[in-house]
PDB file of N, CA, C, O and CB in Angstrom:
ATOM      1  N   UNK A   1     -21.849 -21.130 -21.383  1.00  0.00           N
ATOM      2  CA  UNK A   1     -21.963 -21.048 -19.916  1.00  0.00           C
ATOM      3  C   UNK A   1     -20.592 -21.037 -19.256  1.00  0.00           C
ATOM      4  O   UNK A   1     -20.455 -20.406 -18.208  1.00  0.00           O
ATOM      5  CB  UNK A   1     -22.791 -22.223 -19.373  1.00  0.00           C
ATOM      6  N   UNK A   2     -19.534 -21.713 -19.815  1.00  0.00           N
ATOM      7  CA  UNK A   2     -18.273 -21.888 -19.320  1.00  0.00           C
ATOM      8  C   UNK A   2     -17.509 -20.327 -19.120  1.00  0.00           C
ATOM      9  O   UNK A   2     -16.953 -19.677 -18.236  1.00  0.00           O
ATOM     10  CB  UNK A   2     -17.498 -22.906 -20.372  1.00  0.00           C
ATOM     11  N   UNK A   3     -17.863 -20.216 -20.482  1.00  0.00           N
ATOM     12  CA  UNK A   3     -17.322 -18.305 -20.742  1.00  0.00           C
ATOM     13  C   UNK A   3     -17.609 -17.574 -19.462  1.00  0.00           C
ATOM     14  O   UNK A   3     -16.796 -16.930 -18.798  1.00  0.00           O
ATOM     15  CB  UNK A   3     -18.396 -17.254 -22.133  1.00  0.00           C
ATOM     16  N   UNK A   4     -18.718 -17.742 -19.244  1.00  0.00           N
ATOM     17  CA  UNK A   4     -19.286 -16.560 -18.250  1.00  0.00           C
ATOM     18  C   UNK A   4     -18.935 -17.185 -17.019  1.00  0.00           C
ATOM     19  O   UNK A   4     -18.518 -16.268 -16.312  1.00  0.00           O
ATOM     20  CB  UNK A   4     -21.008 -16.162 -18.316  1.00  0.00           C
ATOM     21  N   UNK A   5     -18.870 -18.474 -16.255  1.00  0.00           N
ATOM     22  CA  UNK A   5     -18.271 -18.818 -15.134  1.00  0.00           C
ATOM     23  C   UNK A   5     -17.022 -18.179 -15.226  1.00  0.00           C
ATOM     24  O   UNK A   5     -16.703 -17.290 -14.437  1.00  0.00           O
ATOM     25  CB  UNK A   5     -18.206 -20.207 -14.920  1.00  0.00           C
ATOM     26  N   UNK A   6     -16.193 -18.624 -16.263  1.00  0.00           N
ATOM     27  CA  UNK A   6     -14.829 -17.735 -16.287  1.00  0.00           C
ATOM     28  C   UNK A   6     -14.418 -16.204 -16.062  1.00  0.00           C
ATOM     29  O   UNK A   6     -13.403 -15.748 -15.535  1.00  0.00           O
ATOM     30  CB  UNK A   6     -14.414 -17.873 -17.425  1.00  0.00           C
ATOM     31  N   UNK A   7     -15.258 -15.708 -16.490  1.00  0.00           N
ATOM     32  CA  UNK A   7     -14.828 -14.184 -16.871  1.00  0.00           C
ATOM     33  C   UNK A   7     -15.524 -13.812 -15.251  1.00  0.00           C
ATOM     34  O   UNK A   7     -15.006 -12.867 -14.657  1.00  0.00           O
ATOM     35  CB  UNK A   7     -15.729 -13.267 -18.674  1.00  0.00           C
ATOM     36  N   UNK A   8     -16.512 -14.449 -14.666  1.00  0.00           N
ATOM     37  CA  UNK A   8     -16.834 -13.995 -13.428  1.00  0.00           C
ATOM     38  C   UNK A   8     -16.024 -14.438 -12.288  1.00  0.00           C
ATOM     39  O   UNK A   8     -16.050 -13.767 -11.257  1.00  0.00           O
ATOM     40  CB  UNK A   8     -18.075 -14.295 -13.211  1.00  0.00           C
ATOM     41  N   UNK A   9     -15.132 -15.761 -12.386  1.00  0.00           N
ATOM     42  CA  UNK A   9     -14.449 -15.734 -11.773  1.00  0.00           C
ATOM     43  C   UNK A   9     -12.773 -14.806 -12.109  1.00  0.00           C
ATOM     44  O   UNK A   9     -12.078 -14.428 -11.166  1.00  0.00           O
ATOM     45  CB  UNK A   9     -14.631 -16.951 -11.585  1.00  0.00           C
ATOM     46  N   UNK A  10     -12.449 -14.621 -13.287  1.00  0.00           N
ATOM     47  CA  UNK A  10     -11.463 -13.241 -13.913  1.00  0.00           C
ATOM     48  C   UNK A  10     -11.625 -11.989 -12.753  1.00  0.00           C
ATOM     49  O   UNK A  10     -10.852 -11.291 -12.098  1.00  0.00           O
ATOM     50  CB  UNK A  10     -12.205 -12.527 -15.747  1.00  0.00           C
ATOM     51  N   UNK A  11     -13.128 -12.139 -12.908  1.00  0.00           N
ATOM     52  CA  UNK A  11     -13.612 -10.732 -12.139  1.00  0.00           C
ATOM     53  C   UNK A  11     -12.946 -10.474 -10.933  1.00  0.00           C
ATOM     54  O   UNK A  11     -12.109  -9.600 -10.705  1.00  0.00           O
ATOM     55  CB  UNK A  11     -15.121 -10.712 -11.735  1.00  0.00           C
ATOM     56  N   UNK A  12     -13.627 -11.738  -9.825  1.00  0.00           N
ATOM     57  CA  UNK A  12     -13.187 -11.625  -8.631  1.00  0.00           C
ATOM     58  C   UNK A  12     -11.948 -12.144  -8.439  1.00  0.00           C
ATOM     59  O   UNK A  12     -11.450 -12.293  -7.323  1.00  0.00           O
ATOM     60  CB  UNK A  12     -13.980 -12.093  -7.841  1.00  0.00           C
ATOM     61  N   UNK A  13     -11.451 -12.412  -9.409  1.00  0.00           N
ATOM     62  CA  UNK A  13      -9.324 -12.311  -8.907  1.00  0.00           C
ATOM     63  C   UNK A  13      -8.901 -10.960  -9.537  1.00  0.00           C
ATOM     64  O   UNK A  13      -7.704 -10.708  -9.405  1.00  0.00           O
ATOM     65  CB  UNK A  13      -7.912 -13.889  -9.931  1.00  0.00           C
ATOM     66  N   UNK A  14      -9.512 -10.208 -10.076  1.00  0.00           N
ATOM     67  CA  UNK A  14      -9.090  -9.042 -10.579  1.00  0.00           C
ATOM     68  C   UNK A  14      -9.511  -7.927  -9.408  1.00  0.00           C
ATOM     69  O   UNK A  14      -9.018  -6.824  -9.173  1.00  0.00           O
ATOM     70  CB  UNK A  14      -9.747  -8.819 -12.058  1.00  0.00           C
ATOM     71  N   UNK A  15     -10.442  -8.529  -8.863  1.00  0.00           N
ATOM     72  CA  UNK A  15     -11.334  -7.388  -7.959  1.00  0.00           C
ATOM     73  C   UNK A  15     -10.234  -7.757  -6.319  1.00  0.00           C
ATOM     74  O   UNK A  15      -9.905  -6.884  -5.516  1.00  0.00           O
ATOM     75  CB  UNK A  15     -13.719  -7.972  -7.793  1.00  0.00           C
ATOM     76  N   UNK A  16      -9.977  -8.815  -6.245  1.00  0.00           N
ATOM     77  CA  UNK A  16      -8.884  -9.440  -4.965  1.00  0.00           C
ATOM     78  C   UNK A  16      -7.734  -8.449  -5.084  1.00  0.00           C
ATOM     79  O   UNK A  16      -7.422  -7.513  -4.349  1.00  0.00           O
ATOM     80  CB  UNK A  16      -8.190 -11.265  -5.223  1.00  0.00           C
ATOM     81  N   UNK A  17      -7.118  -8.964  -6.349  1.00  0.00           N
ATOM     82  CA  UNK A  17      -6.018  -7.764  -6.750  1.00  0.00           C
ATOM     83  C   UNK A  17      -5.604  -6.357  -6.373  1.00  0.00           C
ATOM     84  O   UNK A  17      -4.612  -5.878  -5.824  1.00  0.00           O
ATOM     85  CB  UNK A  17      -6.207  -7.505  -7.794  1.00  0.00           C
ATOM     86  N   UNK A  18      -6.800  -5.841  -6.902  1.00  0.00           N
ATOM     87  CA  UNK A  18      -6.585  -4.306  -6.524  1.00  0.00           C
ATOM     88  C   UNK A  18      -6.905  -4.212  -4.923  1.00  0.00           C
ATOM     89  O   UNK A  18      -6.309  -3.475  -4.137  1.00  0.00           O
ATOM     90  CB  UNK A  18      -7.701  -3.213  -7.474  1.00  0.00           C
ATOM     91  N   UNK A  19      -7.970  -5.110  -4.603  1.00  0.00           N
ATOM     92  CA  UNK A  19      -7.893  -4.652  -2.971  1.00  0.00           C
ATOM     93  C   UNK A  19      -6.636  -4.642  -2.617  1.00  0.00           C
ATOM     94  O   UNK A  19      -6.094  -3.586  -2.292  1.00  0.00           O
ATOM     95  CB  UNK A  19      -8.613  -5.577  -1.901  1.00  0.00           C
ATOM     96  N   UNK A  20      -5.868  -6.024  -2.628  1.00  0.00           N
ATOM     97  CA  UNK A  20      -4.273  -6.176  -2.082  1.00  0.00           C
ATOM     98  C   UNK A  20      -3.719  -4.989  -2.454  1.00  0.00           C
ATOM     99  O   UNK A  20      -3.205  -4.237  -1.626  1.00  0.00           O
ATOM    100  CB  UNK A  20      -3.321  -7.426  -2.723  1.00  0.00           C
ATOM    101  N   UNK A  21      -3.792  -4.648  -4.075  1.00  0.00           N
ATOM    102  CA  UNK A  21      -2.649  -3.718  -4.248  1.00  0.00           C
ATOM    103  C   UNK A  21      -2.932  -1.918  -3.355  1.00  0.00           C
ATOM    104  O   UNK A  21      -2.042  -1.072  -3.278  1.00  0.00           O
ATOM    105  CB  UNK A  21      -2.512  -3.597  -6.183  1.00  0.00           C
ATOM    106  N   UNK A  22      -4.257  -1.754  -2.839  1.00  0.00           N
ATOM    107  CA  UNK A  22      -4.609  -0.807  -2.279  1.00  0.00           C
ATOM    108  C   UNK A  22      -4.359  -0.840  -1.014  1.00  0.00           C
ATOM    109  O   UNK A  22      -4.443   0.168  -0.313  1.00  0.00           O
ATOM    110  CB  UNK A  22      -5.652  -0.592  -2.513  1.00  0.00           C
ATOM    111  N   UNK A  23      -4.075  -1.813  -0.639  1.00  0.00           N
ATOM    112  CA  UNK A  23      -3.791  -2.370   0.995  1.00  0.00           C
ATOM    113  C   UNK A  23      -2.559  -1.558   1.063  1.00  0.00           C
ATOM    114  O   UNK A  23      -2.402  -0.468   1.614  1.00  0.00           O
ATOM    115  CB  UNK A  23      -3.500  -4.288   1.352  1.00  0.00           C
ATOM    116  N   UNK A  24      -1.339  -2.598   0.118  1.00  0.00           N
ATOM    117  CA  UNK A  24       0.327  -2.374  -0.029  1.00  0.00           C
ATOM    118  C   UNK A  24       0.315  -0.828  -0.467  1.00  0.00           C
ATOM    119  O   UNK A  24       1.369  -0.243  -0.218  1.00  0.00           O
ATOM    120  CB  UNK A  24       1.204  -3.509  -1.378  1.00  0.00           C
ATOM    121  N   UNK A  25      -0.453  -0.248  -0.931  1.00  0.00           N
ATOM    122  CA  UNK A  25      -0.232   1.574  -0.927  1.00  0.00           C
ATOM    123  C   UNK A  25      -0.325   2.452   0.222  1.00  0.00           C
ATOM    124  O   UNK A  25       0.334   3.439   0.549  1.00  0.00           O
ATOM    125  CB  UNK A  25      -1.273   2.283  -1.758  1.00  0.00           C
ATOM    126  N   UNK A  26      -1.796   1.553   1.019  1.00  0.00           N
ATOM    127  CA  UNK A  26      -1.426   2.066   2.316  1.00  0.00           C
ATOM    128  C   UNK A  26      -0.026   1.580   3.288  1.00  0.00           C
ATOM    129  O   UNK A  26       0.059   1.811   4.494  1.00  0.00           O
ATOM    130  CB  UNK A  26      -2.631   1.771   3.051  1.00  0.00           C
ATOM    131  N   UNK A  27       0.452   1.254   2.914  1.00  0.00           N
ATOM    132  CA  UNK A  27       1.103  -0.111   3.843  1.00  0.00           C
ATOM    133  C   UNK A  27       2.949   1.113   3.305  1.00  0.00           C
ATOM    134  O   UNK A  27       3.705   1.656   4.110  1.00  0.00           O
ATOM    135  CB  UNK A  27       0.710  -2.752   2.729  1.00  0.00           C
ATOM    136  N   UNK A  28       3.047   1.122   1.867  1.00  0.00           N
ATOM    137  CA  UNK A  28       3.704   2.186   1.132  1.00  0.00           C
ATOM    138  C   UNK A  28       3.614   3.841   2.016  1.00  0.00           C
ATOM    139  O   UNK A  28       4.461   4.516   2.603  1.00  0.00           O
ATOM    140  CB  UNK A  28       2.869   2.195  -0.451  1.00  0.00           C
ATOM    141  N   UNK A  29       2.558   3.971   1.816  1.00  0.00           N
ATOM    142  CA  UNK A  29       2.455   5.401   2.388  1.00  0.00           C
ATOM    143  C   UNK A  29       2.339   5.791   4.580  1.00  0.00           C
ATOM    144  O   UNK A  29       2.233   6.890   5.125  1.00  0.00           O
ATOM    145  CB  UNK A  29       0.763   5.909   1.455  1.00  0.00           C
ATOM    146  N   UNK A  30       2.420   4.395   5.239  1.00  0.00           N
ATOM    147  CA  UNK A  30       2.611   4.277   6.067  1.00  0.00           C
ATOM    148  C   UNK A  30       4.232   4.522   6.101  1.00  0.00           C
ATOM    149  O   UNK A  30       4.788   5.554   6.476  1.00  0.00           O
ATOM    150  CB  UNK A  30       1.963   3.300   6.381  1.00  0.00           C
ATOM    151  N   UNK A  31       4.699   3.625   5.741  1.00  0.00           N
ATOM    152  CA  UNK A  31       6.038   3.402   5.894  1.00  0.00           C
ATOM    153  C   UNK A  31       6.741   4.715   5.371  1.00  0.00           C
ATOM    154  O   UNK A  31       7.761   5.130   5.923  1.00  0.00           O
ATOM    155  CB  UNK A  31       6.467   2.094   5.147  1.00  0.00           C
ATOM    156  N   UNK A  32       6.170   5.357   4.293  1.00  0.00           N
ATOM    157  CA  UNK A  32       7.094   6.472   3.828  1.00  0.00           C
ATOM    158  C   UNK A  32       6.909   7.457   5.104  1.00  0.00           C
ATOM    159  O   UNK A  32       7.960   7.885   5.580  1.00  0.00           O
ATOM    160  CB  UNK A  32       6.623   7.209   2.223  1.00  0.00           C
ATOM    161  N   UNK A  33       5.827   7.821   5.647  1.00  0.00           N
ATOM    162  CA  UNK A  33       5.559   8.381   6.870  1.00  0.00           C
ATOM    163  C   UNK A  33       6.635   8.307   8.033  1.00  0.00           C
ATOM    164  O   UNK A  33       7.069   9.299   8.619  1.00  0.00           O
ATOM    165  CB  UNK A  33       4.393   7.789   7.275  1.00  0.00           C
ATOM    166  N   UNK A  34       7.081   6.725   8.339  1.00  0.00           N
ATOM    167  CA  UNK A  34       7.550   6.720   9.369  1.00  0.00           C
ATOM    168  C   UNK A  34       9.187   7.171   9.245  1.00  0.00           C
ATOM    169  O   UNK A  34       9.972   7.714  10.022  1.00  0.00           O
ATOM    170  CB  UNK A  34       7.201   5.457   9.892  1.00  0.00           C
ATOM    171  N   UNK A  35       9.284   6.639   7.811  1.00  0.00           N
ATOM    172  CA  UNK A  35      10.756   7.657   7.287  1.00  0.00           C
ATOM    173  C   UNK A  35      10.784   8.937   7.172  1.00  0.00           C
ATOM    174  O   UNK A  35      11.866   9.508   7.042  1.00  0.00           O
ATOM    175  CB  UNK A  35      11.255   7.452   5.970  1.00  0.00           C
ATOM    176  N   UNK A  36       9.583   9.638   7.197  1.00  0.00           N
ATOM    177  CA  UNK A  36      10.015  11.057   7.047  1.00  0.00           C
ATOM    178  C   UNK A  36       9.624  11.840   8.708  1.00  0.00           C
ATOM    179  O   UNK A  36       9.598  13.059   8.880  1.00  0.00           O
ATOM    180  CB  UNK A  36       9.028  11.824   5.542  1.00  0.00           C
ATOM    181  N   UNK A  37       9.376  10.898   9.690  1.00  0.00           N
ATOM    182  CA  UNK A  37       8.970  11.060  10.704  1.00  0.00           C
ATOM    183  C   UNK A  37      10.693  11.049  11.423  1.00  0.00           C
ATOM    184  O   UNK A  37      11.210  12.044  11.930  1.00  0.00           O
ATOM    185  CB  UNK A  37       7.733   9.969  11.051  1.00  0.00           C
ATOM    186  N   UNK A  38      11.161  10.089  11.340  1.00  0.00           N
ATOM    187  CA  UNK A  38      12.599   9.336  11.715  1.00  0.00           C
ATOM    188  C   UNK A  38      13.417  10.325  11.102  1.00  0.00           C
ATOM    189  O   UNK A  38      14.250  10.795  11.877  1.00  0.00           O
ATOM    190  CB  UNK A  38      12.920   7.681  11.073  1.00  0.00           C
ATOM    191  N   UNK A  39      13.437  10.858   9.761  1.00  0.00           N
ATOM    192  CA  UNK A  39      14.689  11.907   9.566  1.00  0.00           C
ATOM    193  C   UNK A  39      14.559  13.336  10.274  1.00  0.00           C
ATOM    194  O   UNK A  39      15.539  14.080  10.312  1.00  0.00           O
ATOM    195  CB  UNK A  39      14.874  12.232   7.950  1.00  0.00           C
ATOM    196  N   UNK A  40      13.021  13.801  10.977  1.00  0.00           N
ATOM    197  CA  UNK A  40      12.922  14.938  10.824  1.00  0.00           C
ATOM    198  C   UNK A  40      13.261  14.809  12.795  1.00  0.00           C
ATOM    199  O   UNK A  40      13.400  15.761  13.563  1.00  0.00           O
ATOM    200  CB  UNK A  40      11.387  15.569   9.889  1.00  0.00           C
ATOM    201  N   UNK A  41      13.309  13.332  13.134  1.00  0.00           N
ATOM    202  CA  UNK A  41      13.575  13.241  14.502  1.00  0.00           C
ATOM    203  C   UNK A  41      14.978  13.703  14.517  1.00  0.00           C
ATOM    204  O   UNK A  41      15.388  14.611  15.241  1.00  0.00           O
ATOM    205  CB  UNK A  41      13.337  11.823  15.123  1.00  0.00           C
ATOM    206  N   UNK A  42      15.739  12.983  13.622  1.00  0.00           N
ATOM    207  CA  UNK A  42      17.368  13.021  13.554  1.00  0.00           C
ATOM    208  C   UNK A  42      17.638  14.799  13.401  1.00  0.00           C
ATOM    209  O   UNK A  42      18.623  15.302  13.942  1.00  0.00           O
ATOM    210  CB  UNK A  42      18.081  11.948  11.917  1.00  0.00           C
ATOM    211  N   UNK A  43      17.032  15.315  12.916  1.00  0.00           N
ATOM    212  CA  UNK A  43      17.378  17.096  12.090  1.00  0.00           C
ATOM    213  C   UNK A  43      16.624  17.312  13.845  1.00  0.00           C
ATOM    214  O   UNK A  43      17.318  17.898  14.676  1.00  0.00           O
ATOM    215  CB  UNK A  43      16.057  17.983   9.846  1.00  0.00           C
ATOM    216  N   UNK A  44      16.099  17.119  13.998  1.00  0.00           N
ATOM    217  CA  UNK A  44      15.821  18.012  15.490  1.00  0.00           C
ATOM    218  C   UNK A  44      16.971  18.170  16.772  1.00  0.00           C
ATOM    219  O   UNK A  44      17.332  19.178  17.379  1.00  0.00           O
ATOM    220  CB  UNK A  44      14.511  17.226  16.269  1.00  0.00           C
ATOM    221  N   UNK A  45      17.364  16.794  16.906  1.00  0.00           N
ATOM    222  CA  UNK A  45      18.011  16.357  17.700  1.00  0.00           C
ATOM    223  C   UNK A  45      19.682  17.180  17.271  1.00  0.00           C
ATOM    224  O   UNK A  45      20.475  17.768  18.006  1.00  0.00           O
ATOM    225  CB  UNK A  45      17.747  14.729  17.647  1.00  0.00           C
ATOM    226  N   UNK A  46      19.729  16.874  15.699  1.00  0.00           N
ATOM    227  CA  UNK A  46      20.424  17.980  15.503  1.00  0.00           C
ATOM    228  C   UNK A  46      20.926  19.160  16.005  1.00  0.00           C
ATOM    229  O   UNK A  46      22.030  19.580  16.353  1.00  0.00           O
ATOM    230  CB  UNK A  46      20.088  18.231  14.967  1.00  0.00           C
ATOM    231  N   UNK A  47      19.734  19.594  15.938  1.00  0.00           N
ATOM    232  CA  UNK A  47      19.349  21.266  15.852  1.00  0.00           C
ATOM    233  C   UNK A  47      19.809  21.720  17.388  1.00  0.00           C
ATOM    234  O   UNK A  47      20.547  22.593  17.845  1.00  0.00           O
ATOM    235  CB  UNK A  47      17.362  21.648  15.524  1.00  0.00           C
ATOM    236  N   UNK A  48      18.626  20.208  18.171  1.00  0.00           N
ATOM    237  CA  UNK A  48      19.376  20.853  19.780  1.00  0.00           C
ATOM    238  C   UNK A  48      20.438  20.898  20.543  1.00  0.00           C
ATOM    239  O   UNK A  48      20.652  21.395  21.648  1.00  0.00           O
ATOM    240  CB  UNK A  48      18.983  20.533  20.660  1.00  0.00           C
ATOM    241  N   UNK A  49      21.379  20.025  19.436  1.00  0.00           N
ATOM    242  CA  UNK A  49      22.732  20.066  20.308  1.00  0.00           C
ATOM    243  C   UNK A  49      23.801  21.015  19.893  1.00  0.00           C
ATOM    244  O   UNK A  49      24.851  21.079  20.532  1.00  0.00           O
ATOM    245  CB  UNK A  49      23.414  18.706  20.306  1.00  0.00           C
TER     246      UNK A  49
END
């Protein structure tokens, strides 16, 4: 009985995990956004002067 309390609680820290780590990808792919948002501001501003 111990086994299986265990491995079900394994589960749901394994299952916590990937949510977080799917969070921080969005969180990753936000941020890469706002850097490629910010250089393409700088190349414009560039461009118009």
């Amino acid at each position: 009985m111990k086994i299986i309390e265990e491995s079900e609680l394994l589960e749901k820290i394994y299952n916590e995990i990937f949510l977080i780590k799917e969070e921080l990808d969005e969180i990753d792919a936000k941020n890469a956004i706002d850097d490629v948002k910010f250089v393409l501001d700088i190349v414009k501003r560039t461009l118009e002067s």
